[in-house]
C-alpha positions in Angstrom: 72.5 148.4 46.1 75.9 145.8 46.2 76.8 144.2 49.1 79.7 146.2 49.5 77.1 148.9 50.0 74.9 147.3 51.9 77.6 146.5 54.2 79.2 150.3 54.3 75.4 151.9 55.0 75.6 149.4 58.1 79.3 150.2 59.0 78.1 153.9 58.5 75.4 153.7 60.9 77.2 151.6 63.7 79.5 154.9 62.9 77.0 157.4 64.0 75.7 155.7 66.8 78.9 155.4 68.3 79.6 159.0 67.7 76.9 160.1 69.5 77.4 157.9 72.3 80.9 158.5 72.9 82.6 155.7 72.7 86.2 156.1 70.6 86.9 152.5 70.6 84.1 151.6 69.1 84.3 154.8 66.7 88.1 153.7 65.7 86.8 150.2 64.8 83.5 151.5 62.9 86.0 154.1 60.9 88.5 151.2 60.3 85.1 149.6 59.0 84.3 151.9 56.8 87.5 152.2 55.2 88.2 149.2 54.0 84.9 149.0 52.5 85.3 152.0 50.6 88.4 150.6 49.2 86.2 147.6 48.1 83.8 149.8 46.2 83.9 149.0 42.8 84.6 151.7 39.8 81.1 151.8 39.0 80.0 153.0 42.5 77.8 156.0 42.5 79.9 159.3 42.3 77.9 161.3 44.8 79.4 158.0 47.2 82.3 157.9 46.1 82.3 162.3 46.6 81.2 161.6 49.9 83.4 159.0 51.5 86.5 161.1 49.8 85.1 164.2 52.0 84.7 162.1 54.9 80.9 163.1 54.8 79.6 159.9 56.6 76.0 161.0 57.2 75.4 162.6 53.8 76.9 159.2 52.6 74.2 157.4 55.2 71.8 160.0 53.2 72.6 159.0 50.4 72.7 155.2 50.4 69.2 155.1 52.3 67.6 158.0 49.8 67.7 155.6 46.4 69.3 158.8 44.9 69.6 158.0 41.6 73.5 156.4 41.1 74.3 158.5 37.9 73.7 161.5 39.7 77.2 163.1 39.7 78.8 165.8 42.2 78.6 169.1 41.3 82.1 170.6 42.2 84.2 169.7 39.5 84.7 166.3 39.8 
């Protein structure tokens, strides 16, 4: 995992914590977070990410960087 990852699972999971404790200042600053790291991703990034962050799928995202899916596994819906 890259920093840049490491730093977008963390950003991710500040994300869900503040969604499920209510508090939308803190949610506009962990989404803010979140995307500027994913414009910092590089172009070799896993695609089922890259599929997820595009689909604003933050906890299949969380899923998916704390699984060790395999990074060449691709999305399955035409991309």
């Amino acid at each position: 995992m890259t920093n840049v990852e490491q730093e977008l699972r963390g950003a991710l999971l500040q994300f869900m914590q503040m969604t499920s404790s209510r508090q939308p200042e803190q949610i506009g600053e962990a989404l803010n977070r979140i995307l500027q790291l994913e414009h910092q991703l590089s172009a070799d990034a896993p695609p089922m990410l890259v599929h997820y962050l595009e689909r604003r799928s933050y906890q299949k995202a969380l899923d998916f960087l704390n699984s060790g899916h395999s990074e060449t596994e691709a999305p399955q819906c035409g991309r």
